[in-house]
C-alpha positions in Angstrom: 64.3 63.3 79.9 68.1 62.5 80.8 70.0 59.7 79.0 73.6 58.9 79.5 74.0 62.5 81.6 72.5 64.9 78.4 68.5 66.5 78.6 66.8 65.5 75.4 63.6 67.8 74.9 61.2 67.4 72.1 63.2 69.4 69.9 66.1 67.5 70.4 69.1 67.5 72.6 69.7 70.8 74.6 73.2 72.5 75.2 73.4 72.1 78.8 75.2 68.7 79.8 75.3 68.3 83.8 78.0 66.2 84.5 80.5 68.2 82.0 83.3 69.9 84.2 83.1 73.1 84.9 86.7 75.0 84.1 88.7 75.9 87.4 88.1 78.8 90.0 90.5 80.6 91.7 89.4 82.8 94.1 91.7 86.1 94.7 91.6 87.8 98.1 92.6 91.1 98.2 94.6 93.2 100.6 95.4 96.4 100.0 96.5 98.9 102.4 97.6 99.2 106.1 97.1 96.6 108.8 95.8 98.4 111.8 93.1 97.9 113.8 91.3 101.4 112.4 87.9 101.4 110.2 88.7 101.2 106.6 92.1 99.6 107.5 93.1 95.8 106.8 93.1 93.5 110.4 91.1 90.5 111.2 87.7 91.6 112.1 87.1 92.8 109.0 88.8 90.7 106.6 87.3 87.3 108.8 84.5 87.5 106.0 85.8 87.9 102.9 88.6 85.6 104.1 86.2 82.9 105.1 84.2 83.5 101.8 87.4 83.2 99.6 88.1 79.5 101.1 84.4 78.4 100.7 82.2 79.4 97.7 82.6 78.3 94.4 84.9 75.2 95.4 87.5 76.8 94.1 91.0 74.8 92.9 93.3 77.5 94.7 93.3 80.7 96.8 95.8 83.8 95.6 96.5 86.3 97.7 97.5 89.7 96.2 99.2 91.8 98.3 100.1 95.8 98.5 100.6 96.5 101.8 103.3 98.4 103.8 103.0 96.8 107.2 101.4 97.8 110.2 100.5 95.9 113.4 102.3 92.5 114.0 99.6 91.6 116.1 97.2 92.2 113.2 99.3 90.9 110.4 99.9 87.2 112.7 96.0 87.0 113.4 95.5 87.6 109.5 98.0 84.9 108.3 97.3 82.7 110.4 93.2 82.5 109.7 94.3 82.1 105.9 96.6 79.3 106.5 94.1 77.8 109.1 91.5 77.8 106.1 94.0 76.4 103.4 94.5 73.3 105.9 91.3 72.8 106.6 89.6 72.9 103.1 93.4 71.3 101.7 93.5 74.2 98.8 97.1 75.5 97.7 97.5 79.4 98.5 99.3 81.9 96.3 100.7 85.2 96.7 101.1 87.6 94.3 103.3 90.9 95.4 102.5 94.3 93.6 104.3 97.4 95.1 104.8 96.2 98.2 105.2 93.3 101.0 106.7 94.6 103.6 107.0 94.3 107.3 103.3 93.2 107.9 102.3 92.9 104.3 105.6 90.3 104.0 103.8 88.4 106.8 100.7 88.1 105.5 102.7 86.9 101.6 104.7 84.0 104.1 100.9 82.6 104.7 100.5 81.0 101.4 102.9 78.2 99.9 104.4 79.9 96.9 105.0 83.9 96.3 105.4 86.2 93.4 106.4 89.0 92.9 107.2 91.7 90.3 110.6 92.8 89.5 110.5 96.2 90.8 108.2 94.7 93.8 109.7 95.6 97.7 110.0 92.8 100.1 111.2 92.2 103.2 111.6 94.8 106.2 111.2 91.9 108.8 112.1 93.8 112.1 109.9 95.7 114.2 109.8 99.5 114.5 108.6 102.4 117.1 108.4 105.7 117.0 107.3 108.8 118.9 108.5 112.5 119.9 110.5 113.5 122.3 108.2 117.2 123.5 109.9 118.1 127.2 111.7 120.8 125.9 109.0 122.5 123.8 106.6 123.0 126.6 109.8 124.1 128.9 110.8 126.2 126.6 106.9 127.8 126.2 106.3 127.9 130.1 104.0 124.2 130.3 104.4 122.2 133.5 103.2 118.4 132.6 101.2 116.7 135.4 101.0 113.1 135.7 99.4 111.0 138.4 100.0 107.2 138.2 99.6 104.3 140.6 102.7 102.2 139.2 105.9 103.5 138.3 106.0 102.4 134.9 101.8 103.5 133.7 103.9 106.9 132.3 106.1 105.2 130.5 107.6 106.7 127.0 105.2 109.7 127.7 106.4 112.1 124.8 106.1 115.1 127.3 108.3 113.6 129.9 112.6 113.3 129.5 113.4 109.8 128.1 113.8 106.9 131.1 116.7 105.1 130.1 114.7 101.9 131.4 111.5 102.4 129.5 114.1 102.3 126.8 115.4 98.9 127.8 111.9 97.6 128.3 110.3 99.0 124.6 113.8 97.3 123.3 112.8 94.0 125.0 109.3 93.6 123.6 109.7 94.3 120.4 112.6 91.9 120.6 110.2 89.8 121.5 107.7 90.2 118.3 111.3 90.4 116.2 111.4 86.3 117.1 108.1 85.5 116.1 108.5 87.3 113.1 111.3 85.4 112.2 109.9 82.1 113.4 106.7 82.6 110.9 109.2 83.0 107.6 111.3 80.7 108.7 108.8 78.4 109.0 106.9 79.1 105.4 110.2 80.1 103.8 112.1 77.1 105.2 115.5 76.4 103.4 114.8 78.3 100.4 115.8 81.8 102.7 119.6 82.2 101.7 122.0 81.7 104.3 124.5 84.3 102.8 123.4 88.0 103.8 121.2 88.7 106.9 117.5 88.4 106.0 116.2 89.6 109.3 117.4 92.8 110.2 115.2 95.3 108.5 116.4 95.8 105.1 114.5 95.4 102.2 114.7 94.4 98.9 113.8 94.7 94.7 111.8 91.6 93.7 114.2 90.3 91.6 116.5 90.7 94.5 114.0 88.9 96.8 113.7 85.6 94.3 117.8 85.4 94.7 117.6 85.6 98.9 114.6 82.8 99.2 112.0 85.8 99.9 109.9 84.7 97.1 110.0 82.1 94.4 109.4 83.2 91.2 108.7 86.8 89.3 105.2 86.8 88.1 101.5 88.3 87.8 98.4 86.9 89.1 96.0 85.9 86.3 99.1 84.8 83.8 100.5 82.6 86.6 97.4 81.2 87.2 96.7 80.5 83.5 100.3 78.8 83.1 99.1 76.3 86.7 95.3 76.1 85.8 94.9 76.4 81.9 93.3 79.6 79.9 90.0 78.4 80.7 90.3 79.3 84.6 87.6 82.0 86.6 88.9 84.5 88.8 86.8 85.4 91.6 87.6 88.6 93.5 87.3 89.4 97.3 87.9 92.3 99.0 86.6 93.7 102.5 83.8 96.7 101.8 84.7 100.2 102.6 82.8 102.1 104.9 79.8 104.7 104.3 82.3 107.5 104.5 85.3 105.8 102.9 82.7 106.2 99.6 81.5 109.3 100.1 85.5 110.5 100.6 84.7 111.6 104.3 87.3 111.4 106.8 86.2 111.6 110.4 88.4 113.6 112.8 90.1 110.2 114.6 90.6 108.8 110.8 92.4 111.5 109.9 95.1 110.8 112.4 95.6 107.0 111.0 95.3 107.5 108.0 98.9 109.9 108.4 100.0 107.3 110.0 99.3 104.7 107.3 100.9 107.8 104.4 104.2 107.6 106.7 104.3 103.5 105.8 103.8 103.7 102.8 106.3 106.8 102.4 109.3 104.7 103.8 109.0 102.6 100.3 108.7 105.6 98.0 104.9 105.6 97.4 
């Protein structure tokens, strides 16, 4: 029997009281790693679940993002952000992001989605530019006797081919497009950093910075950890809930697949610019 929201039994009242709140959840999604579009790498066909998951079980009273990540693909990082701030609008939940080694490039991107970021003092932040890179081989296989043979149907199909002398105009056109991502970058912290960015020292050229350092330009808000910051906003009594995409069969089992092993130098190089 229920009376005045409490089950009476015959024994008495019983503990459990159904209209009593139940203390805060905060849901934590985490991204770790590169973003490319690789197996066992962060993009947006495999996080789509776990991101969609974070925004709707559990109701909970926030989202936190925590973030290690070196960069990768812009294309990646833009469809990532963007899904997380889609789901904050539509479910009206406040999104947090809590830096640990790194946010940079790519991983910055993806911290700009939610409303408020922290960071730790030694943290990295920033590197909002674009980068490629290559090798330049027409000498080696000159020098060892190799004749490269290419056959295209449009003068620019070969372009930047690594085996072929640099075309001054496939230099002009690689410049252009990745002027071109260079804006949108900027447009997307502009538009989540908004006049907290410092107007000082320029922001978008590249260099990157110290947490500490970051909090001073506008590139974050406050130094501070996940579950103590969430405490301090939600009271002692708050869950965590943790998400996280799922590794692969071999990423368990420590296997590496011949066209893994290729990314995953490339994602070691990333996180190598930034020390780690």
């Amino acid at each position: 029997m229920f009376v005045g929201g409490a089950r009476f039994t015959s024994h008495g009242m019983s503990l459990r009281i159904p209209f009593r709140n139940s203390p805060p959840r905060v849901n934590v999604i985490r991204l770790n790693g590169a973003i490319m579009t690789r197996q066992g790498s962060l993009n947006d066909q495999s996080l789509a679940p776990t991101i969609e998951k974070a925004f709707r079980k559990g109701k909970p009273a926030a989202v936190a993002l925590s973030i290690n990540s070196p960069g990768g693909s812009p294309v990646q990082s833009s469809l990532i952000a963007a899904r997380i701030k889609r789901l904050a609008e539509e479910k009206d939940l406040p999104v947090f992001a809590f830096v640990e080694d790194v946010a940079a490039s790519g991983g910055y991107w993806l911290a700009c989605a939610a409303e408020k970021i922290y960071v730790d003092q030694s943290s990295i932040v920033g590197s909002i530019g674009v980068i490629s890179a290559g090798f330049g081989l027409d000498e080696f296989i000159a020098k060892h006797g190799i004749q490269r043979r290419v056959y295209t149907s449009g003068k620019s199909k070969s372009q930047l081919d690594p085996f072929s002398p640099e075309n001054p105009e496939d230099v002009v056109r690689i410049k252009g497009l990745q002027e071109e991502i260079h804006k949108s970058f900027i447009n997307h912290v502009t538009a989540s950093r908004g006049d907290r960015l410092t107007q000082d020292i320029e922001l978008f050229d590249g260099a990157f910075w110290t947490g500490a350092t970051g909090v001073d330009l506008g590139l974050a808000d406050e130094i501070g950890h996940l579950v103590p910051t969430m405490k301090d906003i939600y009271g002692d009594k708050v869950r965590f809930s943790v998400y996280g995409p799922k590794k692969s069969l071999f990423k368990r089992f420590g296997a590496e697949l011949a066209t893994g092993l290729t990314g995953h130098v490339e994602e070691q190089a990333l996180w190598a610019r930034f020390g780690l």
